[in-house]
C-alpha positions as CSV (number, residue, x, y, z in Angstrom):
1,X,229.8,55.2,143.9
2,X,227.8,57.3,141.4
3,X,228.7,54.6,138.8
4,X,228.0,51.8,140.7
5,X,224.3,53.2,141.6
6,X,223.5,54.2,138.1
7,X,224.1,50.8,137.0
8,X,221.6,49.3,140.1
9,X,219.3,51.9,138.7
10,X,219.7,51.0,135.0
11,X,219.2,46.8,137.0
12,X,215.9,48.2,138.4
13,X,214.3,49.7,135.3
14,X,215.3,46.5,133.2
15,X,213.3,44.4,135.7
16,X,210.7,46.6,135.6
17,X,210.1,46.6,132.3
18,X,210.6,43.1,131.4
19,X,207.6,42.3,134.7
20,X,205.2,44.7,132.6
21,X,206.3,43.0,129.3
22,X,205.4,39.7,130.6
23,X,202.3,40.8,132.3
24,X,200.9,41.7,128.8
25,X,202.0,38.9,127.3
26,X,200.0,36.5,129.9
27,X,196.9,39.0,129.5
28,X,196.8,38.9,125.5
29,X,197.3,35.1,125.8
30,X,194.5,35.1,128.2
31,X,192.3,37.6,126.5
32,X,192.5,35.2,123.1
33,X,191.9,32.0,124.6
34,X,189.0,33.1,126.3
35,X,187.5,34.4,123.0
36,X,188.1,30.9,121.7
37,X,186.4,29.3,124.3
38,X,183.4,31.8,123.9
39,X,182.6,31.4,120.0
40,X,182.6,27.9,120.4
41,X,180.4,28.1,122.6
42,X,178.5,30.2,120.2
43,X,178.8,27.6,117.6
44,X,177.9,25.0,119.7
45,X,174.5,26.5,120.4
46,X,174.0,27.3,117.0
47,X,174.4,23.7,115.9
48,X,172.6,22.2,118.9
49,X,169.4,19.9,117.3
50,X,166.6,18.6,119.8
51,X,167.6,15.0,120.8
52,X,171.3,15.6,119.8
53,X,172.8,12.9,121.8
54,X,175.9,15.1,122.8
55,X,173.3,17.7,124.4
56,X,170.8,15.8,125.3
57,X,171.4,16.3,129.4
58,X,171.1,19.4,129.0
59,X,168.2,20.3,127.0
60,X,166.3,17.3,129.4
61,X,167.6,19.1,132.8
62,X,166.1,22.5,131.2
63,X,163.0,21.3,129.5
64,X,161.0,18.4,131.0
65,X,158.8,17.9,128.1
66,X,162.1,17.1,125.8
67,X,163.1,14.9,129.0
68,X,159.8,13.2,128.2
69,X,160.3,12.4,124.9
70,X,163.4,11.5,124.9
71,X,162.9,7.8,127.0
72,X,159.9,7.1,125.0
73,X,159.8,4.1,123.3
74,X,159.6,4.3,119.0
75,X,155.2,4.9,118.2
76,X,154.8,5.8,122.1
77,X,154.4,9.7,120.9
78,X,151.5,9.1,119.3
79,X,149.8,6.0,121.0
80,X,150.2,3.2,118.4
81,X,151.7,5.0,115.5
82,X,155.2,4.7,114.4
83,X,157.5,2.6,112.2
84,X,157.1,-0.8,114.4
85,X,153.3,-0.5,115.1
86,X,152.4,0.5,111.4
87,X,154.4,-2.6,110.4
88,X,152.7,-5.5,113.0
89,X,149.5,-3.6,111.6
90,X,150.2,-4.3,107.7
91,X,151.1,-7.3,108.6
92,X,148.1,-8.6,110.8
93,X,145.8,-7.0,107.8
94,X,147.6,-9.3,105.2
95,X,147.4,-12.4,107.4
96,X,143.8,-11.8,108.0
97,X,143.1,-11.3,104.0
98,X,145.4,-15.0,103.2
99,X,142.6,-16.5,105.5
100,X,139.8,-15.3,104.5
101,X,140.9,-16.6,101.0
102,X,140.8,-20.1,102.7
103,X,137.0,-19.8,103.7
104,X,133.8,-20.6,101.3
105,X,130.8,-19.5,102.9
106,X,127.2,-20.2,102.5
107,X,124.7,-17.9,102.9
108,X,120.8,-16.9,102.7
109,X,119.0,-14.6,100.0
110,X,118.2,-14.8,96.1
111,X,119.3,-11.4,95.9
112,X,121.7,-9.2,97.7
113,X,122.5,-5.4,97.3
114,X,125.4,-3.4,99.4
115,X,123.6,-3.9,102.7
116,X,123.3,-7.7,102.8
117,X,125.6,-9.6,105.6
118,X,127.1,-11.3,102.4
119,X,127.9,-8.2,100.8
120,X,129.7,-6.7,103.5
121,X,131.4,-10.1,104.2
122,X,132.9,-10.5,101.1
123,X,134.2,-7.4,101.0
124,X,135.3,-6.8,104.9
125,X,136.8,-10.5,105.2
126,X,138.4,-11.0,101.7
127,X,136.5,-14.4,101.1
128,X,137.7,-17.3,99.2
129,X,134.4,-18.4,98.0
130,X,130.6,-19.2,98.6
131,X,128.8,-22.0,98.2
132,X,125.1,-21.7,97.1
133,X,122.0,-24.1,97.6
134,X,118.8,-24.3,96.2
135,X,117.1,-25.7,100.1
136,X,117.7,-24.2,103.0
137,X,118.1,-26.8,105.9
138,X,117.9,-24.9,109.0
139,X,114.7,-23.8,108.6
140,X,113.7,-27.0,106.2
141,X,112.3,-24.4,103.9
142,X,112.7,-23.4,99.9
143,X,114.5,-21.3,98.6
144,X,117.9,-20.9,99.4
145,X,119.7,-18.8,97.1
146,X,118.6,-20.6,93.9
147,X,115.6,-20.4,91.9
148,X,116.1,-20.1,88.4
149,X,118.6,-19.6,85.8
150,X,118.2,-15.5,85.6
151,X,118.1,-15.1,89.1
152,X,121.3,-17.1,89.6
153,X,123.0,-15.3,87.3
154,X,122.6,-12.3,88.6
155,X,122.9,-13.2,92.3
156,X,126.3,-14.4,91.1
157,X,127.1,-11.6,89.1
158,X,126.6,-9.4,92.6
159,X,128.5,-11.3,94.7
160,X,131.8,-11.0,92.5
161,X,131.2,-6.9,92.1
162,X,131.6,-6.8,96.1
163,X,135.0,-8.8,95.8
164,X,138.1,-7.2,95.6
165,X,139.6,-10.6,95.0
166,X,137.6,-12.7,92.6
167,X,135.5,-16.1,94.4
168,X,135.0,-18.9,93.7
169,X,131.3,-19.6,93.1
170,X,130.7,-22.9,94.1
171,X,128.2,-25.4,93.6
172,X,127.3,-29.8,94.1
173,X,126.3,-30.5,90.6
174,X,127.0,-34.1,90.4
175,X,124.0,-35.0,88.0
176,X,121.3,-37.1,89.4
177,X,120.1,-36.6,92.7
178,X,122.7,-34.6,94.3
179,X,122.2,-31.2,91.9
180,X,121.4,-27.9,93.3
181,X,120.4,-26.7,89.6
182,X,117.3,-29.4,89.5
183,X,115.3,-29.3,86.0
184,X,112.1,-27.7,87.8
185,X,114.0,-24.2,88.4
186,X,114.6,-24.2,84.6
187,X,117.8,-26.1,84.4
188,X,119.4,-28.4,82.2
189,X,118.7,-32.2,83.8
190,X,122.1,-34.5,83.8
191,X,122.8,-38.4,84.7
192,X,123.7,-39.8,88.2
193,X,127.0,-40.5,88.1
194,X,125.7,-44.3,89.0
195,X,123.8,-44.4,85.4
196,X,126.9,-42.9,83.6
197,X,128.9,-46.2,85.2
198,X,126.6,-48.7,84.1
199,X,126.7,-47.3,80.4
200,X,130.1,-46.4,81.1
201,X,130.9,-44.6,77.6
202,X,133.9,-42.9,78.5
203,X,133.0,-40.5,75.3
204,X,129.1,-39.8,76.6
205,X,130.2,-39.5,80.1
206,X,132.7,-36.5,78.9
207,X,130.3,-34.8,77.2
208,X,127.9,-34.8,80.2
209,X,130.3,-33.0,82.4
210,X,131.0,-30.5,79.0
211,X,127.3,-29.5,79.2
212,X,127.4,-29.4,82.4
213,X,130.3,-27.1,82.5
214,X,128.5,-25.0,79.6
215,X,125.8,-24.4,82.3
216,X,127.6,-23.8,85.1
217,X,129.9,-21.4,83.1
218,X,126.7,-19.6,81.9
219,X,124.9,-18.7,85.2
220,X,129.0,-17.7,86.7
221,X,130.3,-20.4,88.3
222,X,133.4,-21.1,88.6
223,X,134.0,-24.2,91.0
224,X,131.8,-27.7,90.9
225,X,132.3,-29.8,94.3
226,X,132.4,-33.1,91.7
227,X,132.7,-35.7,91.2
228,X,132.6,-38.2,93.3
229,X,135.6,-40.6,93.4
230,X,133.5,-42.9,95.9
231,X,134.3,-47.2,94.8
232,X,130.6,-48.1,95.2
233,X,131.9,-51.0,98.3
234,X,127.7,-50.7,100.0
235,X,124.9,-50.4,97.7
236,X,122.8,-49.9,101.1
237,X,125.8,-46.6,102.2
238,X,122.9,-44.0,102.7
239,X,125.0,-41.3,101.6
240,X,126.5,-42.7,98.1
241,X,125.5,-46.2,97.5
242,X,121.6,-45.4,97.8
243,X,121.9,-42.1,96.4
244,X,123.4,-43.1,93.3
245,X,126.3,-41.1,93.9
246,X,129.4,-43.6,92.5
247,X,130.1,-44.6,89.5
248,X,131.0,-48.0,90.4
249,X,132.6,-50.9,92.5
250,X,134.9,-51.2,90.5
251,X,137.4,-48.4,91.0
252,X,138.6,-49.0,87.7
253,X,135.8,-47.6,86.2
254,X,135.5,-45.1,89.2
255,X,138.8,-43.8,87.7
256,X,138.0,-43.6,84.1
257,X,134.4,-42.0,84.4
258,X,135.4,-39.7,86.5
259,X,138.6,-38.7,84.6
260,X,136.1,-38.0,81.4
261,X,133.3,-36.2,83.3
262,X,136.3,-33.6,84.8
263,X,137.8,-33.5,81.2
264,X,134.3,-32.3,80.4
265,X,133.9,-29.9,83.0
266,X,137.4,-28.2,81.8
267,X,136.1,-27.6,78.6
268,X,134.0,-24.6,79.8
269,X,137.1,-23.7,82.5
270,X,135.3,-25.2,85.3
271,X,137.4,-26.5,88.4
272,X,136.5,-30.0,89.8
273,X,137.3,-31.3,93.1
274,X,137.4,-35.1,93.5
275,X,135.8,-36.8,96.7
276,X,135.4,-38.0,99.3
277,X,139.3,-38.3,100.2
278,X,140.1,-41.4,101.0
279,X,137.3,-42.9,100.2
280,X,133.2,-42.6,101.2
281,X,131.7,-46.0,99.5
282,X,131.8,-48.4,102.5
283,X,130.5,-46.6,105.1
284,X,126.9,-47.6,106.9
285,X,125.9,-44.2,107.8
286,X,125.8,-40.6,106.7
287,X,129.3,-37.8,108.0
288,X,126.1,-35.1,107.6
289,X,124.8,-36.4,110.6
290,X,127.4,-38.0,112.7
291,X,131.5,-39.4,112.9
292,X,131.7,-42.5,110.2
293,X,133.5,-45.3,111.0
294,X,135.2,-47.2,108.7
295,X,137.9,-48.7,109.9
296,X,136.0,-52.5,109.3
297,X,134.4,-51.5,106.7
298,X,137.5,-49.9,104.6
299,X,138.8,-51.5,101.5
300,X,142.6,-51.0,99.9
301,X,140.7,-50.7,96.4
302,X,138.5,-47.5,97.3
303,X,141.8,-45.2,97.5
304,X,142.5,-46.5,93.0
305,X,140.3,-44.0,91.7
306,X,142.1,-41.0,93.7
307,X,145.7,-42.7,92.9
308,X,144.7,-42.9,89.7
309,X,143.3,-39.4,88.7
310,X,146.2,-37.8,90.7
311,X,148.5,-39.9,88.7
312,X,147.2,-38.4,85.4
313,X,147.0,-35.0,86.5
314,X,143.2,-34.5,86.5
315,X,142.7,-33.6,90.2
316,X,142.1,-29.5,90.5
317,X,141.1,-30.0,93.7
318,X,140.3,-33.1,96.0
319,X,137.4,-33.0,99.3
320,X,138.4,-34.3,102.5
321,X,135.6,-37.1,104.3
322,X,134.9,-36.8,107.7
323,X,135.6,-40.7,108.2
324,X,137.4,-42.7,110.8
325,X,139.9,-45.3,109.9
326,X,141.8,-46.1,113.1
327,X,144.0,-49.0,110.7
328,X,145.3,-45.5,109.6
329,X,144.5,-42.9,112.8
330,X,142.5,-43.8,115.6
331,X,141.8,-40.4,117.0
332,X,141.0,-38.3,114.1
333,X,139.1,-38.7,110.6
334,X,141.0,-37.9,107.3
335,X,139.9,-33.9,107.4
336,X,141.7,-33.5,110.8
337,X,144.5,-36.0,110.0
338,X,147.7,-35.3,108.9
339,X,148.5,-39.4,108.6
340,X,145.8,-39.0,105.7
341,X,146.2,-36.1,104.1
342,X,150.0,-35.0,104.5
343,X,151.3,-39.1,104.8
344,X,148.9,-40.4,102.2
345,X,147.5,-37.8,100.2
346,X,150.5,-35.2,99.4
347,X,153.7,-37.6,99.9
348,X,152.3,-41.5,99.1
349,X,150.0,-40.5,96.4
350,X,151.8,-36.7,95.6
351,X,149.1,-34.4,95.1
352,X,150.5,-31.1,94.8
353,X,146.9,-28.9,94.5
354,X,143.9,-27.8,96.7
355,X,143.2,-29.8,99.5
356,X,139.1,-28.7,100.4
357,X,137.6,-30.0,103.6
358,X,134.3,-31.2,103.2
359,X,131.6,-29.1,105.3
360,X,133.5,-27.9,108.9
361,X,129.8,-27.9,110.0
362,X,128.4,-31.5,109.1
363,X,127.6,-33.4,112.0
364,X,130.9,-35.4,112.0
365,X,132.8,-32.6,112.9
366,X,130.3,-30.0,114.7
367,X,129.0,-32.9,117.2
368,X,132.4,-34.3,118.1
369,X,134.8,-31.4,117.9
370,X,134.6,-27.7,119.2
371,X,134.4,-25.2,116.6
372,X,137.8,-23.5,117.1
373,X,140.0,-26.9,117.8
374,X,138.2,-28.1,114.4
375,X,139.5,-25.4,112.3
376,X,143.0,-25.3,113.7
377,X,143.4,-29.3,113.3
378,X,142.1,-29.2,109.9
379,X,144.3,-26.4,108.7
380,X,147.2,-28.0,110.4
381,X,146.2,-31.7,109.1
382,X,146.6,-29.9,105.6
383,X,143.2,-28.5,104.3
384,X,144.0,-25.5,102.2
385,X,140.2,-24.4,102.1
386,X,137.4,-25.0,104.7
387,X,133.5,-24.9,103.6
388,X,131.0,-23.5,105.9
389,X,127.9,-24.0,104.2
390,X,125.6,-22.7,107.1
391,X,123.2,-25.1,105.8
392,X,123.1,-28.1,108.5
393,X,121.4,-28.1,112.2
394,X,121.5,-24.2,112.3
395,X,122.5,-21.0,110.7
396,X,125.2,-18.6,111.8
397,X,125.5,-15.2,109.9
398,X,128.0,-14.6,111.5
399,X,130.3,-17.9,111.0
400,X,132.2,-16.4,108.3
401,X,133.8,-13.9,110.9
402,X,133.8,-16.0,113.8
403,X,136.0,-18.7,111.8
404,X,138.5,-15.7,109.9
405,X,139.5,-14.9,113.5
406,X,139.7,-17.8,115.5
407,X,142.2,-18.7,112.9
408,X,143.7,-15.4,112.7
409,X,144.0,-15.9,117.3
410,X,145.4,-19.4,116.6
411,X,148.4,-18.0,114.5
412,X,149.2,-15.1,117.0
413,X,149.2,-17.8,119.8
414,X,151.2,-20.4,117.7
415,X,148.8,-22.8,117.0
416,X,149.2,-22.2,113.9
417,X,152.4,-21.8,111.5
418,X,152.5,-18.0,109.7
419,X,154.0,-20.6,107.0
420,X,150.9,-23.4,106.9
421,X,148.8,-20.0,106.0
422,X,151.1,-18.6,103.5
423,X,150.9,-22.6,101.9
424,X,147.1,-23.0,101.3
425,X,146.7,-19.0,100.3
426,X,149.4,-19.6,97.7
427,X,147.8,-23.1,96.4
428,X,144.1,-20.7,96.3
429,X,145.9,-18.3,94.2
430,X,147.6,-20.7,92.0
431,X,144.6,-22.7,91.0
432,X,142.4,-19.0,90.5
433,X,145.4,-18.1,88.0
434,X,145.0,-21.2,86.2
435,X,141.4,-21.2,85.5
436,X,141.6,-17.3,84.9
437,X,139.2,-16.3,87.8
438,X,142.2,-13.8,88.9
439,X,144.7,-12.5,86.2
């Protein structure tokens, strides 16, 4: 018996011991996992960043102004700034600046300074051009902007120190009648292109357009609206025949006189535009004061002289008419046609440059057509730049403006291609590098 209860005894203590043993054992395993668990936590709250996806619940159930930010859109925090925005705006300022390269404006005043609507237009709407004029129709009234060699120099010289992007100082200087630099201001008096025709000395007609271009170059400008490409089809056409304006009938000799008269004009770096595309010479009345028709009065011979310059490579630029031919496109004339000037005029005849409407404001297109529906069909017919001359029925100061964005609204509504813009301001900057009027 006392050997059998000191071995239960010795049973008991064993059991005891071992229970204690494993008690601290489950404690210490306790105690360091828990110490795990709390320096991570540590960590964690040391690493925690605002907006951290993996804390973001919590931070948004504790702080409603992260909450807040959180489920705002990208350039909500700060109304329209922001990545996205700042992009759409650099890219809406660039678009605007490619079409105010496509617009020459006219304007009134013999002199501008810093305050002058032109000024500020040039500057604020990145114009292409202007166009200057010795009379000022509107108010049937001299001057304009011309009035004698030293004036128009200096006017010139003004306009381009307000341009970030160098114009193009434009000017109809065909010789004859149709001359805004007439010999009674002080300028240098030049032959109708319908006396240079009848002489027709190819040699004489290209110096003409040399001294020309030496006065034109002179006084700053860099862009002469001539010459006319018009096959003289009616002596009694109000607009050419009468006015001495073509060189010929025959388009032949159209061709060739007009060839050497631009050859002329290059000599002093001046760029020509040839017109009236497709063709001006038969018509019975005048585009300045109402839609031409021509369709009976159209002959196959009057598009030779612009085939022909275009197939030698002497076309800088070639003016749109504001003429019906319904044998071609019985709803629009050839500025607001794409038969004419994409079907004929860039693929038949392939003329790769400058494709300048004729004035958007002429009666032609201002009685017949709404402002805005006139620009957006020209563009999209293929005119790379538009003339406003502000010099027909009325004056608009503000047309410039008015014209940038309508075409600007017509490209955000899709009315207009992004691309057809990108075209003509390419084309504008081409033919400026060529002639050196931008570097």
């Amino acid at each position: 018996m006392p050997i059998i209860f000191s071995k239960k005894i010795s049973g008991l203590v064993f059991l005891c011991v071992f229970a204690v043993f494993l008690a601290i054992c489950a404690a210490w395993i306790y105690s360091v996992q828990n110490k795990g668990s709390n320096e991570n936590q540590t960590a964690g709250s040391k690493q925690k960043l605002p907006g951290d996806p993996a804390n973001s619940s919590t931070e948004n159930e504790n702080d409603p102004d992260n909450a807040a930010e959180e489920t705002q859109p990208i350039g909500a925090r700060t109304g329209s700034s922001g990545p996205g925005a700042d992009a759409a705006a650099g890219a809406d300022k660039e678009l605007k600046e490619q079409i105010g390269q496509m617009l020459i404006a006219g304007f009134r005043g013999t002199k501008i300074d810093k305050n002058s609507a032109i000024a500020k237009q040039v500057k604020d709407l990145n114009l292409g051009g202007v166009i200057l004029f010795d009379y000022d129709n509107p108010s049937k009234s001299y001057p304009r902007n011309i009035t004698g060699p030293g004036q128009t120099e200096k006017l010139i010289k003004d306009l381009q120190s307000f341009s970030a992007v160098p114009l193009f100082v434009s000017v109809d200087a065909e010789g004859g009648l149709v001359n805004r630099l007439k010999e009674k201001y002080g300028f240098i008096s030049f032959p109708s292109p319908e006396d240079m025709g009848k002489l027709n000395d190819l040699a004489k007609t290209q110096a003409t357009g040399k001294e020309l271009g030496a006065q034109l170059k002179g006084l700053g400008f860099n862009l002469d609206f001539a010459p006319p490409a018009d096959v003289n089809v009616n002596p009694d056409n109000p607009i050419i025949g009468k006015l001495g304006r073509s060189f010929s009938s025959d388009p032949q000799i159209v061709a060739s006189q007009a060839i050497a008269f631009i050859k002329g004009l290059r000599e002093n770096n001046i760029i020509t535009a040839i017109k009236h595309f497709p063709g001006h010479g038969s018509s019975q009345s005048d585009s300045h004061l109402g839609l031409v028709d021509v369709t009976k009065t159209y002959q196959q011979k009057e598009l030779i002289p612009f085939e022909t310059i275009i197939g030698q490579n002497q076309a800088d630029m070639v003016m749109t008419a504001h003429i019906i031919n319904a044998n071609i496109d019985p709803q629009y004339p050839a500025t607001l046609s794409p038969l004419f000037l994409q079907n004929i005029l860039r693929n038949q005849l392939g003329f790769k440059g400058v494709i300048v409407s004729d004035d958007m404001q002429m009666g032609a297109i201002a009685k017949n057509y709404g402002f805005e529906d006139a620009l957006i069909r020209s563009i999209n017919a293929g005119c790379d730049l538009l003339i406003l001359s502000n010099n027909n029925d009325t004056y608009d100061g503000n047309i410039a403006a008015k014209a940038r964005d309508a075409i600007f609204q017509a490209v955000k509504d899709g009315k207009i291609s992004e691309e057809r813009i990108s075209g003509s301001y390419d084309r504008i900057t081409e033919i400026k590098k060529k002639f050196g009027i931008i570097n």
